[in-house]
KEMAR-258997 format. One record per residue: residue in three letters; x, y, z of N, C-alpha, C in turn. Coordinates in pm, whole numbers, plus 32768, in hexadecimal, padded with zeros to 4 digits. Example, Ala and Ser with C-alpha at 12.3 -4.5 7.8 and 13.67 -1.06 7.14 Angstrom:
// residues 2
("Ala" (8527 7DC7 830C) (84CE 7E3E 830C) (8528 7EB6 830C));
("Ser" (8505 7F1F 82C4) (8557 7F96 82CA) (850A 8003 8313));
This chain:
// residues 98
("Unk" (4760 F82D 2C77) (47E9 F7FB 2C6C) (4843 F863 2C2D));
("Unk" (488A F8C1 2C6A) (48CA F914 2C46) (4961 F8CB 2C2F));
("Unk" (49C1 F960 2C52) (4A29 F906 2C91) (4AD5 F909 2C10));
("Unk" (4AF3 F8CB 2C08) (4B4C F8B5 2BD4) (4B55 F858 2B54));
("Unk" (4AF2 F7EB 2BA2) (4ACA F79F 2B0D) (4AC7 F7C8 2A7F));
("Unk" (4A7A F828 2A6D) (4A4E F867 29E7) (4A99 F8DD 29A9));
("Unk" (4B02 F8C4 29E4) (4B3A F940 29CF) (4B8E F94B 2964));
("Unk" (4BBD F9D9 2919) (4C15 F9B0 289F) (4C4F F93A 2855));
("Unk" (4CA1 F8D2 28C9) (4CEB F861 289A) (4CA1 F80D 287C));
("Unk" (4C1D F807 2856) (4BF0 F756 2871) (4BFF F748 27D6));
("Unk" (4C5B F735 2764) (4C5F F705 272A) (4C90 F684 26FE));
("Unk" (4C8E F62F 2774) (4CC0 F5AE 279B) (4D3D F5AF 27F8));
("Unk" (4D81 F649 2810) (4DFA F626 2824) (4E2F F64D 28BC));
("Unk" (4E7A F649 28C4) (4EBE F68D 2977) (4EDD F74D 2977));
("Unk" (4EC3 F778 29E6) (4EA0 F810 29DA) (4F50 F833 29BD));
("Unk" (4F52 F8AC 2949) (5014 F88D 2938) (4FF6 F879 28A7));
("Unk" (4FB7 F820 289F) (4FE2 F7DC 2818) (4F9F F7F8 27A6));
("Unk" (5019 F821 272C) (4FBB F84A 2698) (4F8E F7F8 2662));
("Unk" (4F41 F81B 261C) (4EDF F7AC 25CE) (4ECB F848 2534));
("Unk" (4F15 F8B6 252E) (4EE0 F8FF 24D7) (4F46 F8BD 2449));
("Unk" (4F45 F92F 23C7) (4F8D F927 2368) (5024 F8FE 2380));
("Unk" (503E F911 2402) (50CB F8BA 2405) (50F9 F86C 240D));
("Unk" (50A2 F809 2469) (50DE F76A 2452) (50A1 F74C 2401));
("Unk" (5038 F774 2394) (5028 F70C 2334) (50BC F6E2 22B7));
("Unk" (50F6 F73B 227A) (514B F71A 223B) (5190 F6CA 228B));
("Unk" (51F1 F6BB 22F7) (5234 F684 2349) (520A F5F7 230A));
("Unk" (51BE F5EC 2322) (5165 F554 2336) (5161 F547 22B7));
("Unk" (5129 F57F 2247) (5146 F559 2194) (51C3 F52B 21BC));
("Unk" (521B F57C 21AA) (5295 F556 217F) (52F2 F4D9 21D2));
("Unk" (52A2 F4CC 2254) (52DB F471 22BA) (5293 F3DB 223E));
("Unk" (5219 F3FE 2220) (51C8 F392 21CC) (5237 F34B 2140));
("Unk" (526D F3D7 2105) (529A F3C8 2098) (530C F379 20AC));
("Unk" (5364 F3A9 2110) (53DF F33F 2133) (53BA F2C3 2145));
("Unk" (5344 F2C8 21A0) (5315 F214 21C6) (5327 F1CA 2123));
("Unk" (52D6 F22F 20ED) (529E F1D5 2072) (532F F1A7 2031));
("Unk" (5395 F219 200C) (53DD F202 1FBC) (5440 F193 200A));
("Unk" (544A F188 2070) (54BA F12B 20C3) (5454 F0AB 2097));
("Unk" (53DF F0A4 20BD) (5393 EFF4 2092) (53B7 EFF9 1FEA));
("Unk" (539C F038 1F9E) (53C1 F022 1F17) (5450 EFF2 1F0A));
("Unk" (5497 EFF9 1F36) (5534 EFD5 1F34) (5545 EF70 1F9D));
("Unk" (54F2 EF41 2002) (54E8 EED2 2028) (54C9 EE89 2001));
("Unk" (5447 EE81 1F71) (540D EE2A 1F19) (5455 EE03 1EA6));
("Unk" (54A3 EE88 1E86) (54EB EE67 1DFF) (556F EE32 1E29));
("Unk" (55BA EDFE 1EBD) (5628 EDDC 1EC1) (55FC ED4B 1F18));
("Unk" (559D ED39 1F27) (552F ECB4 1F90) (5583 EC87 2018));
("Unk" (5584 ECFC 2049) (5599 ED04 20DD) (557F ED7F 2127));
("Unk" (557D ED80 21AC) (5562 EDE7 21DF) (55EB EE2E 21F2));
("Unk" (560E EE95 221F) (56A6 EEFF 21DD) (56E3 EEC2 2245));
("Unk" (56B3 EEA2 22F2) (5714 EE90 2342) (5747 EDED 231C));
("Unk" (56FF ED78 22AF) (5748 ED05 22D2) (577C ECF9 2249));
("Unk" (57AE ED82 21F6) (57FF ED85 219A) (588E ED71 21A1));
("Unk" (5905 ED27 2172) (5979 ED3C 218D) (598E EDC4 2163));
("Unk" (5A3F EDD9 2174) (5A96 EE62 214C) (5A58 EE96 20DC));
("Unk" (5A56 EE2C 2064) (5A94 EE50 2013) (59CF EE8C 1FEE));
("Unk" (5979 EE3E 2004) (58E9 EE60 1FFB) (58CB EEC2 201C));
("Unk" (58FD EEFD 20B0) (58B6 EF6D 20B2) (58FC EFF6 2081));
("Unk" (5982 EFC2 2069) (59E7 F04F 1FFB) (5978 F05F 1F6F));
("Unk" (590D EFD2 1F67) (58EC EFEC 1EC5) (584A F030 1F0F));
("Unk" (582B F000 1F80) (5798 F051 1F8B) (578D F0E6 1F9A));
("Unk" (5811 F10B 1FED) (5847 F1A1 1FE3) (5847 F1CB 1F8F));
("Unk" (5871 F1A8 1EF2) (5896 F1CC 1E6C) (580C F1F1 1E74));
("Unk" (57CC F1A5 1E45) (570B F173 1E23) (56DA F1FD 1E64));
("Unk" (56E4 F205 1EDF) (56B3 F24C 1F26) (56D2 F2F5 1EC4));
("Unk" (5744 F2FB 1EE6) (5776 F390 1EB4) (573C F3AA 1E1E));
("Unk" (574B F324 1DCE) (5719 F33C 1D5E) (567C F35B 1D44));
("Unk" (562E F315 1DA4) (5597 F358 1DA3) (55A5 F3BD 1E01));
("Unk" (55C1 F443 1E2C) (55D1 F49A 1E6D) (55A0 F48B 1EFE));
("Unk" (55BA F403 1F46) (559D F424 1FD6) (5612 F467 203E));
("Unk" (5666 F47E 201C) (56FF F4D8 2048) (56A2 F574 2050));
("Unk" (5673 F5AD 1FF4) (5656 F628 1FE3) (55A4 F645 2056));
("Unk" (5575 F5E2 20A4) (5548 F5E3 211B) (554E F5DD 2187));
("Unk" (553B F62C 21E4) (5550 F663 2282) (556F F61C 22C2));
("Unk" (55D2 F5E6 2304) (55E2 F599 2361) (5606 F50A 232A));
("Unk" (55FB F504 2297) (5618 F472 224F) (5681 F409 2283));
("Unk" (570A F46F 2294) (5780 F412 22BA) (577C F3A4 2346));
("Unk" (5766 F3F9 239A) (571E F3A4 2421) (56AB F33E 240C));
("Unk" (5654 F359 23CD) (55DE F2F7 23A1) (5618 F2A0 233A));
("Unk" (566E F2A2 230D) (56AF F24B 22B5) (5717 F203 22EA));
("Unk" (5771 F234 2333) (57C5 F1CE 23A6) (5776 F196 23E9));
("Unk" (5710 F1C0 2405) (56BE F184 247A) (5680 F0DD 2428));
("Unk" (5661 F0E8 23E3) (5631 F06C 2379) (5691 F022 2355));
("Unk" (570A F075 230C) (57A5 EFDF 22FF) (57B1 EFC2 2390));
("Unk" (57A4 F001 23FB) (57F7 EFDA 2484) (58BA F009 248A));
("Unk" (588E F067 246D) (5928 F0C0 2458) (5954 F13E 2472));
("Unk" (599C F176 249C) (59A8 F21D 24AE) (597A F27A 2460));
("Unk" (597D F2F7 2450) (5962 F34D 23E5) (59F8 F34B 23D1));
("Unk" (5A45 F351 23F9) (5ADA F35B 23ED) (5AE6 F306 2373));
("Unk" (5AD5 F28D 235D) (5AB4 F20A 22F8) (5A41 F22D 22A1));
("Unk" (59EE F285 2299) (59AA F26E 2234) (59F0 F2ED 21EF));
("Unk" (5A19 F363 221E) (5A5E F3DB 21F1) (5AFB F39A 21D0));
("Unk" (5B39 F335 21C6) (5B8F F2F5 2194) (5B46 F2A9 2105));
("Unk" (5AF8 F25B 20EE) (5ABF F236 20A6) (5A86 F27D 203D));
("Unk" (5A61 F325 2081) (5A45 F348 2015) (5AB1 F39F 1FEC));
("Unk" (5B14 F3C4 1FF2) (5BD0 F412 1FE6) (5BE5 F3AB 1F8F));
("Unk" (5BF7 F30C 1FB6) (5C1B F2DC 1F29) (5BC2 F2D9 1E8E));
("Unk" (5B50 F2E3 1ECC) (5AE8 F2C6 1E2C) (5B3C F35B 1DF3));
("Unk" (5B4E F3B2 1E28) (5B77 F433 1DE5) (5BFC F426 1DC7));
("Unk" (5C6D F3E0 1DED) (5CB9 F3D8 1DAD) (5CB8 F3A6 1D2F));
């Protein structure tokens, strides 16, 4: 059984695709956001998208204040959970700074 099978990629994945030192952080830190967005879902007892206005202006706060702003791609993964633009969460966070 020669072939293609056995070849470099079989580390579970599709030929193309890394599996080295680079996506692992990706994925920590994709982890770390998860975590920190459920922590602020627990400490406000809802999930971010069936928060009103004024809830998720305070999970944004929460958020920035445990440093998930200062991770890759956060803002999108974080609109993506209130159910809101990045436009709106980058408003949300312009006022905490005022």
């Amino acid at each position: 059984m020669g072939g293609q099978a056995g070849g470099p990629n079989t580390a579970g994945g599709h030929p193309g695709e890394s599996h080295g030192a680079d996506s692992a952080p990706s994925v920590e830190l994709n982890d770390a956001l998860a975590r920190l967005i459920a922590d602020v879902e627990r400490e406000l007892g809802a999930e971010l998208g069936d928060l009103d206005r004024a809830g998720k202006q305070r999970a944004v706060r929460l958020l920035r204040e445990r440093g998930a702003f200062g991770l890759r791609k956060s803002v999108s993964s974080v609109a993506d959970a209130l159910g809101v633009t990045r436009f709106t969460v980058y408003n949300y966070l312009n006022r905490e700074a005022d």
